[in-house]
Backbone as JSON, one array per atom type, in Angstrom:
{
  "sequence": "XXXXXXXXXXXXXXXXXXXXXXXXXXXXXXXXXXXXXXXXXXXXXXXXXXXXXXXXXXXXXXXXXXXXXXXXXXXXXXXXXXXXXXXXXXXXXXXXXXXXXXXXXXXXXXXXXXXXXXXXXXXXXXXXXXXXXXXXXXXXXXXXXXXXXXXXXXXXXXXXXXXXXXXXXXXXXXXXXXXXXXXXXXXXXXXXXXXXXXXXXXXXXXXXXXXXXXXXXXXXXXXXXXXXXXXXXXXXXXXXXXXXX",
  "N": [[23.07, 139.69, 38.49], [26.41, 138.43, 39.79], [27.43, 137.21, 42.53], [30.76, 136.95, 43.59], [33.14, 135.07, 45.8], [35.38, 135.31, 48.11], [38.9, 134.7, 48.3], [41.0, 134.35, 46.12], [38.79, 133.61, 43.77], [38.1, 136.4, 43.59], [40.58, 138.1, 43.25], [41.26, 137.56, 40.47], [39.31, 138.1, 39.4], [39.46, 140.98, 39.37], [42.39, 141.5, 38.59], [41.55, 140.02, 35.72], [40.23, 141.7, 34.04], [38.15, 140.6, 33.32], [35.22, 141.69, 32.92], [33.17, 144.27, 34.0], [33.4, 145.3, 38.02], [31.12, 145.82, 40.13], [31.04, 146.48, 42.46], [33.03, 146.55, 45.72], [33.16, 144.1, 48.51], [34.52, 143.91, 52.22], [34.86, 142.52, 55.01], [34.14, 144.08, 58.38], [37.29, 144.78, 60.08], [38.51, 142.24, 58.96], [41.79, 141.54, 57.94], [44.7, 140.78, 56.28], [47.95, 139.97, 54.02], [47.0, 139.43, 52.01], [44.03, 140.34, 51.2], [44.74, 142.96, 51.35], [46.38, 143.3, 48.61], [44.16, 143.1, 47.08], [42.57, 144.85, 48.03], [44.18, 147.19, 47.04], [44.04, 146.68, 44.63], [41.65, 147.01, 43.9], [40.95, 150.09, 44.14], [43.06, 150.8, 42.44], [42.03, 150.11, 39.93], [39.84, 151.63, 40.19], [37.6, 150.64, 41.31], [34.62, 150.67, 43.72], [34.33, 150.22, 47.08], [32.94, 149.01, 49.86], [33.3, 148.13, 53.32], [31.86, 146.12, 55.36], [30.03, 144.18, 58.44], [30.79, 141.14, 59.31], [29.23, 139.08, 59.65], [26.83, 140.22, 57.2], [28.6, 139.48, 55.16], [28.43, 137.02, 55.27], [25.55, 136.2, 54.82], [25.36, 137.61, 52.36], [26.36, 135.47, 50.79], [25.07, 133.65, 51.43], [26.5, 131.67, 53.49], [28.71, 130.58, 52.49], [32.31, 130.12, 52.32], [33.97, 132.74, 52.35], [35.96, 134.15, 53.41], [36.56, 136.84, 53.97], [35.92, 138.42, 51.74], [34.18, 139.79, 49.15], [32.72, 140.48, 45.75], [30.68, 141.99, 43.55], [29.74, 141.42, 40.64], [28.79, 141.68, 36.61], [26.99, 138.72, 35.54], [29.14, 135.95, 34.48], [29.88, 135.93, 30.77], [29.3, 133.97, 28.18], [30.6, 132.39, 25.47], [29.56, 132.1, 21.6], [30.07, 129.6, 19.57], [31.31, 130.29, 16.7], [32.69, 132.17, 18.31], [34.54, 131.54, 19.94], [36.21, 129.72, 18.25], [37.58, 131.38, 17.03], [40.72, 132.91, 16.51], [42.4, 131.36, 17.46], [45.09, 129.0, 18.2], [47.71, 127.34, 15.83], [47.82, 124.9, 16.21], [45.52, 124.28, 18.21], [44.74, 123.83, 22.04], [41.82, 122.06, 23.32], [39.11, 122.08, 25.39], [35.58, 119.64, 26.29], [33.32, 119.2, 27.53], [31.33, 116.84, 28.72], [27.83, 116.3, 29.92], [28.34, 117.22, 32.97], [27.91, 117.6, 35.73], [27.71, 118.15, 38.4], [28.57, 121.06, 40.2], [31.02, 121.6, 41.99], [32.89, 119.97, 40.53], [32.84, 120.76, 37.68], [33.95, 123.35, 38.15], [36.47, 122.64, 39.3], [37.47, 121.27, 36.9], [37.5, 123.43, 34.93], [39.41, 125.35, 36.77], [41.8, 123.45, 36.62], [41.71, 123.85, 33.26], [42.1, 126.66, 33.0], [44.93, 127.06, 34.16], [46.36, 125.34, 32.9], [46.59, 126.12, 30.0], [44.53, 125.92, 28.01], [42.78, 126.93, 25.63], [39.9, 127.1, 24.85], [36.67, 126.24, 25.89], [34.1, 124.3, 25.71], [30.66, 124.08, 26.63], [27.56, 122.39, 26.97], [24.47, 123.61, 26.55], [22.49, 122.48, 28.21], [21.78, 119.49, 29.99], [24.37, 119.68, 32.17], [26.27, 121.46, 34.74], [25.67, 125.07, 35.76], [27.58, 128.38, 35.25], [27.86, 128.48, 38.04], [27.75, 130.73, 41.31], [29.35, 128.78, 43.23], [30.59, 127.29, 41.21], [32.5, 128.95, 40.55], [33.63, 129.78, 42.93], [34.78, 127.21, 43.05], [36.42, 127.1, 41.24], [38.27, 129.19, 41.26], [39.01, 131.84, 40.54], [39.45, 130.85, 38.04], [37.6, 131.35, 36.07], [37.81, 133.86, 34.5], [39.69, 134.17, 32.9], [39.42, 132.26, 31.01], [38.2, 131.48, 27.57], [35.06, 130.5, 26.98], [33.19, 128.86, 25.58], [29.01, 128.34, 25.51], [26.73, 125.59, 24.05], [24.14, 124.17, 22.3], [23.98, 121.69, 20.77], [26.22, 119.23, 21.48], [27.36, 117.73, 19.88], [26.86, 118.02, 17.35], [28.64, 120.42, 17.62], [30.93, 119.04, 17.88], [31.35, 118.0, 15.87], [31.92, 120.72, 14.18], [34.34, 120.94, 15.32], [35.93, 119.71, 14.48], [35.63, 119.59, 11.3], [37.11, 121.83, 11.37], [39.76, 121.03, 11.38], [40.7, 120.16, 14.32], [40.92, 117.35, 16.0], [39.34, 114.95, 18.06], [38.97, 113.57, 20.95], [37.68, 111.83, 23.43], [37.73, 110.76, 26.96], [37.71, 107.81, 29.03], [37.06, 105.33, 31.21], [38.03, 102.02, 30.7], [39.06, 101.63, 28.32], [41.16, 101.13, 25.16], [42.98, 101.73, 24.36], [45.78, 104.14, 25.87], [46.09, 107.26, 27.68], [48.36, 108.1, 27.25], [49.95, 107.23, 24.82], [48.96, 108.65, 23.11], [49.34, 110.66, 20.63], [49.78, 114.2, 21.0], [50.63, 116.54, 20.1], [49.49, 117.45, 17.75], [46.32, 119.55, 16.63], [44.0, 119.44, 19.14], [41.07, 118.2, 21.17], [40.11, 117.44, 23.79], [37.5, 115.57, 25.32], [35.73, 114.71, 28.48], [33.51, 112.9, 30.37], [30.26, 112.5, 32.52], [30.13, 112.15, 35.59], [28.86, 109.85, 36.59], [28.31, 108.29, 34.06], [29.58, 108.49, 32.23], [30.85, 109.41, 28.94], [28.2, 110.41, 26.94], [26.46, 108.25, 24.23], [26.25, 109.11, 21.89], [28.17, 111.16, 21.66], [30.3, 109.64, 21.76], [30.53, 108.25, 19.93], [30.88, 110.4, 18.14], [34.17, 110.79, 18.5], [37.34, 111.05, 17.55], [39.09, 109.13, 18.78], [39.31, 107.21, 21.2], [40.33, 107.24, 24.62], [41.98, 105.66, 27.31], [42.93, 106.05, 31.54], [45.39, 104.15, 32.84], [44.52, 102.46, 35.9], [45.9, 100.99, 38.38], [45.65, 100.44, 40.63], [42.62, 99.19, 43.39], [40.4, 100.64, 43.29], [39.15, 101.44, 40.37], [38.29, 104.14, 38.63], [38.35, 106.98, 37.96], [38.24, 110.41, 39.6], [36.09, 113.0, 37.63], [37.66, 115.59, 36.99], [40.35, 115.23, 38.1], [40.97, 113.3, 35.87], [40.79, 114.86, 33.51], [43.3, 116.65, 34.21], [44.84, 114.8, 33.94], [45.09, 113.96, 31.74], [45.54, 116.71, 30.11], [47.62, 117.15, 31.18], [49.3, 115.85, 30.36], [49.42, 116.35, 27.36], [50.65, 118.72, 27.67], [53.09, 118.22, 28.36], [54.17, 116.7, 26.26], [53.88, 118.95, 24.64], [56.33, 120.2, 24.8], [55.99, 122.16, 26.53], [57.32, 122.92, 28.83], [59.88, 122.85, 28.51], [59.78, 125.37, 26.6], [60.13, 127.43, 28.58]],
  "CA": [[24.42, 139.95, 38.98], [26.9, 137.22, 40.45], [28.44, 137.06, 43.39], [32.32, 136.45, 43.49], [33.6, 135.33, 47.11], [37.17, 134.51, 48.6], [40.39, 135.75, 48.06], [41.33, 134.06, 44.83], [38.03, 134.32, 42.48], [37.78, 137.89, 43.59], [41.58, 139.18, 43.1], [41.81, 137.12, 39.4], [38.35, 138.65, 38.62], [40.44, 142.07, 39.36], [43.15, 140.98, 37.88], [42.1, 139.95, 34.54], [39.32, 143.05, 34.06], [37.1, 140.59, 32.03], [33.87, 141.84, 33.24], [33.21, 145.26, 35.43], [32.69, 144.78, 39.05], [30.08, 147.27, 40.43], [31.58, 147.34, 44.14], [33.69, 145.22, 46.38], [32.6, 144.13, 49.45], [35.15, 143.86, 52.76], [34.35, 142.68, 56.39], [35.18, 144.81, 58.94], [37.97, 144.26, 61.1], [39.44, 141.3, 58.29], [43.31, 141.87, 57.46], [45.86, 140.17, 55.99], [48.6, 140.74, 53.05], [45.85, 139.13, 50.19], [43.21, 141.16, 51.71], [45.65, 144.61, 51.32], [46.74, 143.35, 47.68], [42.61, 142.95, 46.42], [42.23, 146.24, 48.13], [44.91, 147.78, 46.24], [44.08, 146.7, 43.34], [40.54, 147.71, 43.55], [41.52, 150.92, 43.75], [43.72, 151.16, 41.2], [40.79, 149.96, 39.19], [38.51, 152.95, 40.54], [36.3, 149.83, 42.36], [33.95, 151.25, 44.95], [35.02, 149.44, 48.21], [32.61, 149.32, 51.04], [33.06, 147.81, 54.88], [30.66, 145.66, 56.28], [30.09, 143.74, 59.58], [31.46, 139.76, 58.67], [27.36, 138.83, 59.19], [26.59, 140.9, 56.26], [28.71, 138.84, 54.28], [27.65, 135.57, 55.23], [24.15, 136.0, 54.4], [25.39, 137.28, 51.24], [26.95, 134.46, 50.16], [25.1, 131.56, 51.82], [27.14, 130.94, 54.45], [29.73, 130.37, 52.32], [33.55, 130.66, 52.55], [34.25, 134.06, 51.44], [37.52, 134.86, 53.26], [36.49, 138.02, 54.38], [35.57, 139.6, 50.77], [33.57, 139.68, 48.11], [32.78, 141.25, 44.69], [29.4, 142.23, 43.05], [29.64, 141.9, 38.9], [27.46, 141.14, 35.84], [27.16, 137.07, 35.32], [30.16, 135.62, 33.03], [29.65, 136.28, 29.43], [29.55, 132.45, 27.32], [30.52, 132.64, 23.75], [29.14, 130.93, 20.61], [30.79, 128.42, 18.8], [32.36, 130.64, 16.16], [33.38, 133.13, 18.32], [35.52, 130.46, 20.53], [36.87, 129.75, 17.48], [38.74, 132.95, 15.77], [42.09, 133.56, 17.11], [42.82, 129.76, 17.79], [46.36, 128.82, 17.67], [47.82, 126.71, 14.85], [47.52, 123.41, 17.05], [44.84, 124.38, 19.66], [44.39, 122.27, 23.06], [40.6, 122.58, 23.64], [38.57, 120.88, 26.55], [34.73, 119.52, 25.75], [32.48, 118.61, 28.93], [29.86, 116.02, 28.35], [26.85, 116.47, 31.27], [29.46, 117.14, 34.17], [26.66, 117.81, 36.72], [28.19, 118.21, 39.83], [29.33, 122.26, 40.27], [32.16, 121.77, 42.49], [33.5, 119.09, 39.75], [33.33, 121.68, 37.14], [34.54, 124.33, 38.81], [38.01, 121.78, 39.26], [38.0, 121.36, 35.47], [38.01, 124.41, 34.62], [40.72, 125.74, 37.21], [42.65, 123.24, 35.74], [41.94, 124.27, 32.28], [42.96, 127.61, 33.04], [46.16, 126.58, 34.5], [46.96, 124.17, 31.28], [46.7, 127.52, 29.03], [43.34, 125.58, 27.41], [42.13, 127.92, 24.44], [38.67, 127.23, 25.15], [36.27, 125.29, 26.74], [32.72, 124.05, 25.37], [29.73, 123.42, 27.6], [26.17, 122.12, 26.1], [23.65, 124.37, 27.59], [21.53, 121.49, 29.15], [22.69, 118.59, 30.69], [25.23, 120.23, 32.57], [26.16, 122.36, 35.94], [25.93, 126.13, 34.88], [28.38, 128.52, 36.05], [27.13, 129.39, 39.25], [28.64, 130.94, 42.76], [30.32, 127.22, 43.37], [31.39, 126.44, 40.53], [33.18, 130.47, 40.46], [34.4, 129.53, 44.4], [35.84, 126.37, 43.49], [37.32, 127.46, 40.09], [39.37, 130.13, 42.0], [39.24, 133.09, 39.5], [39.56, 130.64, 36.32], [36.25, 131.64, 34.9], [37.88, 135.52, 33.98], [40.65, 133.37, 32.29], [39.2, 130.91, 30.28], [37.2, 131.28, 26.81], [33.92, 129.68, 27.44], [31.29, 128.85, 25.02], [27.56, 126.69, 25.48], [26.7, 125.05, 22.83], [22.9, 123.9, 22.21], [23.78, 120.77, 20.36], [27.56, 118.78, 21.95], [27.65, 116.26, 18.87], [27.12, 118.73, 16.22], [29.51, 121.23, 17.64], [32.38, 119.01, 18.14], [31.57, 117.87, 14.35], [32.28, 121.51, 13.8], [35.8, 121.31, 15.26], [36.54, 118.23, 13.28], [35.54, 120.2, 10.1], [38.33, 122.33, 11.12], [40.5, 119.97, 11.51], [40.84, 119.53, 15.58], [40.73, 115.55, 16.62], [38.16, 114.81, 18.9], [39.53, 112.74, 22.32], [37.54, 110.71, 24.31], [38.69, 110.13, 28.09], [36.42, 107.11, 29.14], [37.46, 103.98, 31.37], [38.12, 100.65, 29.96], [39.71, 101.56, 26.26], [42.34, 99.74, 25.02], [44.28, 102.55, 23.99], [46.1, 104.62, 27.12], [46.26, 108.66, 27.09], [50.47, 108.72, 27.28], [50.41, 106.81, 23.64], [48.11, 109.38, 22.26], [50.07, 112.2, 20.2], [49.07, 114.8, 21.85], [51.2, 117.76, 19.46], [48.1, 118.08, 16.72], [45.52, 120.19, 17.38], [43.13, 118.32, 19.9], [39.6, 118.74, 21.98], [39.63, 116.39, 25.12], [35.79, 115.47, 25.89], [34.92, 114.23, 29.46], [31.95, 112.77, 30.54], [29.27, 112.47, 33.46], [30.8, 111.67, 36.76], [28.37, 108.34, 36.75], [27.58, 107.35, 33.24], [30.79, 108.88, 31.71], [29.91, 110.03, 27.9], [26.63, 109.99, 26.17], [26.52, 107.31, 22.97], [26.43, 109.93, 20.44], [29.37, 111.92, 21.83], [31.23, 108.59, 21.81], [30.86, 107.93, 18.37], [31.98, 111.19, 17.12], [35.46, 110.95, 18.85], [38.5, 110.59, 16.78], [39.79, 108.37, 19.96], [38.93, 107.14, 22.89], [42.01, 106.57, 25.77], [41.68, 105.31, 29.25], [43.68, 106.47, 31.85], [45.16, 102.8, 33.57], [44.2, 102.34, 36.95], [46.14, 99.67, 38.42], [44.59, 100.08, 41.88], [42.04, 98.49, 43.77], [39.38, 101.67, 42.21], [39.06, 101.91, 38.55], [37.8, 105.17, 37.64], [39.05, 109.19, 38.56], [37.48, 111.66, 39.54], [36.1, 113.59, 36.61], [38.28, 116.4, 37.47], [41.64, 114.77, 37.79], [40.98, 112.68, 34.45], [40.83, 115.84, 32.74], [44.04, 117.28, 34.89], [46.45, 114.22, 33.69], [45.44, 114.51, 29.87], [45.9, 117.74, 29.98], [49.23, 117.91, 31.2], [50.43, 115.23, 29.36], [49.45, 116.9, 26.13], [51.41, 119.82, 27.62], [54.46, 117.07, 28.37], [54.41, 116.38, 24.81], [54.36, 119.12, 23.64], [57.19, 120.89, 25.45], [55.57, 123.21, 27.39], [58.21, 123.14, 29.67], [61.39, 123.09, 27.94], [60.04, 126.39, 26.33], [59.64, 128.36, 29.41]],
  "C": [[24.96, 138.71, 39.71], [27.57, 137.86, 41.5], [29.65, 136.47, 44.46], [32.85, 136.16, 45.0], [34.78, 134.46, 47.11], [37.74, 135.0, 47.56], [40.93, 135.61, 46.37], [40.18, 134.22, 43.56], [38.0, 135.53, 43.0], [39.33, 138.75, 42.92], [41.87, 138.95, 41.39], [40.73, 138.16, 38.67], [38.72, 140.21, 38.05], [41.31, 142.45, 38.05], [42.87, 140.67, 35.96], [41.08, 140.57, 33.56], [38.48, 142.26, 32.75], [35.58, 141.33, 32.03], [34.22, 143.19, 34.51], [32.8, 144.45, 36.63], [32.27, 146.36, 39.92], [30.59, 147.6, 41.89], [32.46, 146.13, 44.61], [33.05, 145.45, 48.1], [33.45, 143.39, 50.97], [34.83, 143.24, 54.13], [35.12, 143.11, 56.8], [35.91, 144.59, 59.75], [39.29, 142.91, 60.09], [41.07, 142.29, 58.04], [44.22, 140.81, 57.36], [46.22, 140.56, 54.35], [47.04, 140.38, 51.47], [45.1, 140.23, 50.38], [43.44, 142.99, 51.03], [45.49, 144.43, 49.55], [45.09, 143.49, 46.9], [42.57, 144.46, 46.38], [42.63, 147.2, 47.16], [44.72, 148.01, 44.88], [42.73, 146.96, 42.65], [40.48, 148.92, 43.62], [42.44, 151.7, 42.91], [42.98, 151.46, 39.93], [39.21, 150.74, 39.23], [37.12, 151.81, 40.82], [35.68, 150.41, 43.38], [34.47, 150.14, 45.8], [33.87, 149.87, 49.46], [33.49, 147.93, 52.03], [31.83, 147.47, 55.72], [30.19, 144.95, 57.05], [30.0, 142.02, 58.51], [29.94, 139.26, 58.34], [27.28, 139.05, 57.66], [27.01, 140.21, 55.15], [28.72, 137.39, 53.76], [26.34, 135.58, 55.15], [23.96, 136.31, 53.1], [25.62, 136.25, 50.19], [26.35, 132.93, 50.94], [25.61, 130.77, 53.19], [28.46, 130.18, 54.48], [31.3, 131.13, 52.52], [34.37, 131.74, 51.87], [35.51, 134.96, 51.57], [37.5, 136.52, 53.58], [36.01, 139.06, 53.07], [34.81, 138.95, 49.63], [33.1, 140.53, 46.82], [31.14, 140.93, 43.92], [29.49, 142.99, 41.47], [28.46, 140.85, 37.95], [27.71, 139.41, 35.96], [28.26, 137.22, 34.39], [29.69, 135.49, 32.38], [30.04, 134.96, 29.03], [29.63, 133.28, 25.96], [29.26, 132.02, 22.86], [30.1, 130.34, 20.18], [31.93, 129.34, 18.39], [32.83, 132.03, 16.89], [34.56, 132.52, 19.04], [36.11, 130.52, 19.74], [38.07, 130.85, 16.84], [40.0, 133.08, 17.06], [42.67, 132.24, 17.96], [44.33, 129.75, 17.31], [46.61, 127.81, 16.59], [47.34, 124.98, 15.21], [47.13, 123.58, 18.92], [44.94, 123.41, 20.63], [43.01, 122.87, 23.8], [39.9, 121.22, 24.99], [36.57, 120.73, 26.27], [34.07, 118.82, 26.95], [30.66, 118.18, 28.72], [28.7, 115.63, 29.39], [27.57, 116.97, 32.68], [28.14, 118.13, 35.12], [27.24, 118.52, 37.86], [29.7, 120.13, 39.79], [30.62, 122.21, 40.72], [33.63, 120.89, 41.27], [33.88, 120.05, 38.39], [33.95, 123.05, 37.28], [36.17, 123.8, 38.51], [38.34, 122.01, 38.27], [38.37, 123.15, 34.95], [39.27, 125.31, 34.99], [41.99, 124.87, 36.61], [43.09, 123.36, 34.3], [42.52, 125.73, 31.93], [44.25, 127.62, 33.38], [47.13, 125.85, 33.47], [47.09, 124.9, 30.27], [45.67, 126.92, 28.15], [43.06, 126.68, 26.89], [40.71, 128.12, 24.57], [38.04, 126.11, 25.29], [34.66, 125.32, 26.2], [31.86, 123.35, 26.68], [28.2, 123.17, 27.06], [25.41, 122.94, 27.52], [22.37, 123.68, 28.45], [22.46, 120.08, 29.45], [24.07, 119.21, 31.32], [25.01, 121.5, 33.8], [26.3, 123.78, 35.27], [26.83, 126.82, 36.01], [27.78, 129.59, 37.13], [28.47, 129.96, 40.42], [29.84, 129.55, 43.18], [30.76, 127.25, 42.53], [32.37, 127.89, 40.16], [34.23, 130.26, 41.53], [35.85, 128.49, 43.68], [37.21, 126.28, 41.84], [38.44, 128.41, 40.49], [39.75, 131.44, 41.16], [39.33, 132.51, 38.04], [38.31, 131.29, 35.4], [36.58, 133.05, 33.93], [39.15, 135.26, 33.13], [40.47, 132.63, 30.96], [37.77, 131.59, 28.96], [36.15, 130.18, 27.06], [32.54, 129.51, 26.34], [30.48, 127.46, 25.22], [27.2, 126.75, 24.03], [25.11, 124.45, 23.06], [23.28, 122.07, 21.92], [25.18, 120.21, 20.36], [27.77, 118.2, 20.47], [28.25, 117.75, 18.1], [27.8, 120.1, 16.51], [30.87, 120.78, 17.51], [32.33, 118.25, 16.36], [32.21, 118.91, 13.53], [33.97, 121.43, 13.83], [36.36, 120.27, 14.55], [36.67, 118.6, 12.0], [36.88, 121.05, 10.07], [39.44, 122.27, 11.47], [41.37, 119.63, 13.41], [40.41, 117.74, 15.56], [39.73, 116.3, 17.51], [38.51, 113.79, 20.11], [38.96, 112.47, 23.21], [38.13, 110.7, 25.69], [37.64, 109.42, 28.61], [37.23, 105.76, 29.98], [37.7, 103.21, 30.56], [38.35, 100.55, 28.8], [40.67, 101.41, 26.41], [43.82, 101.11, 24.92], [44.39, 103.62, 25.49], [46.18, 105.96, 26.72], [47.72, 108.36, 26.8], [50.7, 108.53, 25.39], [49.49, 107.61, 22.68], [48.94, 110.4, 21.8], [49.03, 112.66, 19.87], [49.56, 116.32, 20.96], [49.83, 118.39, 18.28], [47.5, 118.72, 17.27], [44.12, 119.21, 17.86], [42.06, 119.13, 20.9], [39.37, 117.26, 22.97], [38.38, 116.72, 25.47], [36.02, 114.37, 27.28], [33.57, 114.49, 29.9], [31.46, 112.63, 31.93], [30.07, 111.96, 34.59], [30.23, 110.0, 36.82], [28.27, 107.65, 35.5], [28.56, 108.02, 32.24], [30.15, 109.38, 30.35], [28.89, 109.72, 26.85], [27.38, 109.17, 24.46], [26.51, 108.08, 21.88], [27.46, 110.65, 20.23], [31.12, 110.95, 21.7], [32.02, 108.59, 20.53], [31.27, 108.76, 17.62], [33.58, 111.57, 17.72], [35.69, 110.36, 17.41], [39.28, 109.39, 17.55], [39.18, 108.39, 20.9], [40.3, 106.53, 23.89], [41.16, 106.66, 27.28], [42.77, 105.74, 30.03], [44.49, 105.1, 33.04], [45.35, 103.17, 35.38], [44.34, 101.35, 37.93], [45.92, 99.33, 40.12], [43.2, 99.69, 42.29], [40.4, 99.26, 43.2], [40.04, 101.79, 40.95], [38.59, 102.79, 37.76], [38.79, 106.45, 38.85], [37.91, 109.66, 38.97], [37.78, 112.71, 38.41], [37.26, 114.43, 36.5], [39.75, 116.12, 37.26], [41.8, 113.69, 36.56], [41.47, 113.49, 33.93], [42.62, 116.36, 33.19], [45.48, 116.58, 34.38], [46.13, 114.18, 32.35], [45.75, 115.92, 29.43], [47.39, 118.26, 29.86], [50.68, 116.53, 30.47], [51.03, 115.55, 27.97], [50.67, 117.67, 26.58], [53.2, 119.15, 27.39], [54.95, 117.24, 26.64], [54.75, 117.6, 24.03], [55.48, 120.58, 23.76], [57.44, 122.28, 25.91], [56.9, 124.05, 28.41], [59.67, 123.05, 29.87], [61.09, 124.51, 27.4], [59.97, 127.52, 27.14], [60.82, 128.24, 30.29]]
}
């Protein structure tokens, strides 16, 4: 069983009824309007609801920042390959995470891939942070949002989406070519890599592209996280996300 803490992964988890949650869990004495609206809506949802001294829920969680509540459901459900796949739009925008180690870092990506309306999101089931309590915290409810499948073997999955006809995109320092000049309207699979050693030599070579993002300050790299955050929404730029809304 996982467990969901603070205001935002707990009310989305609610909210977007991917997964039961076996109880919710309150300290006593907390109040405020989020607090009321969770409540509410765990009840609506016939959630059990206990009350239990604030202690209680800092030893559940670590010691972590839980905001007064918390939620007790199965682990998130990962896909496979082809089930990611089915019900893809005509010109998907997919995201592809090459070792990304560091939980709180994937956690980011992902909240921003939920936010970007990302179709789905590949993760190789080694080399890589899994989705734990942190990386649930700092995702903020994206995980009950977001198609998610691990993948055994990164190369020969994103060969798959190439077969069906997704590009393959690269975001990597020091390439010649910039994201902005990338058309971004096809259907596309942005891969970021390792916070230190950016993406493995085999994952390189099966891009369709590689783009850098220029960096004309005194640091020359991103944080993984916000790499991902400005290709993302440039694609969306492009492809007029926000003229149709």
């Amino acid at each position: 069983m996982d467990i969901l803490f603070g205001i935002h992964p707990v009310f989305e988890c609610l909210k977007a009824k991917a997964r039961p949650i076996e109880r919710l869990v309150l300290a006593q004495g907390a109040s405020s309007r989020s607090l009321q609206e969770i409540i509410d809506l765990a009840r609506r949802s016939g959630v059990p609801i206990r009350f239990e001294p604030k202690a209680a829920l800092d030893r559940q969680t670590a010691g972590g920042t839980h905001q007064g509540v918390l939620a007790v459901c199965p682990a998130r459900a990962t896909l496979d390959l082809d089930d990611l796949m089915v019900g893809l739009s005509a010109s998907p925008l997919l995201v592809a995470l090459d070792s990304i180690e560091d939980p709180r870092n994937l956690g980011a990506i992902l909240r921003t891939c939920a936010a970007a309306g990302v179709e789905g999101v590949l993760l190789p089931k080694d080399h890589s942070a899994g989705l734990s309590e942190t990386v649930a915290k700092t995702a903020a409810g994206a995980l009950d949002h977001l198609k998610i499948a691990k993948v055994t073997n990164l190369v020969s999955a994103l060969k798959t989406l190439k077969e069906k006809g997704i590009w393959i995109v690269g975001v990597e320092t020091g390439q010649a070519k910039q994201y902005h000049e990338l058309e971004c309207t096809m259907p596309l699979a942005f891969i970021v890599g390792n916070e230190d050693s950016g993406l493995r030599r085999l994952v390189r070579q099966t891009c369709d592209f590689l783009v850098s993002i220029p960096t004309p300050g005194p640091i020359h790299s991103l944080n993984v996280s916000v790499a991902a955050g400005i290709v993302l929404f440039e694609a969306l730029r492009q492809r007029g996300v926000w003229r149709q809304r």
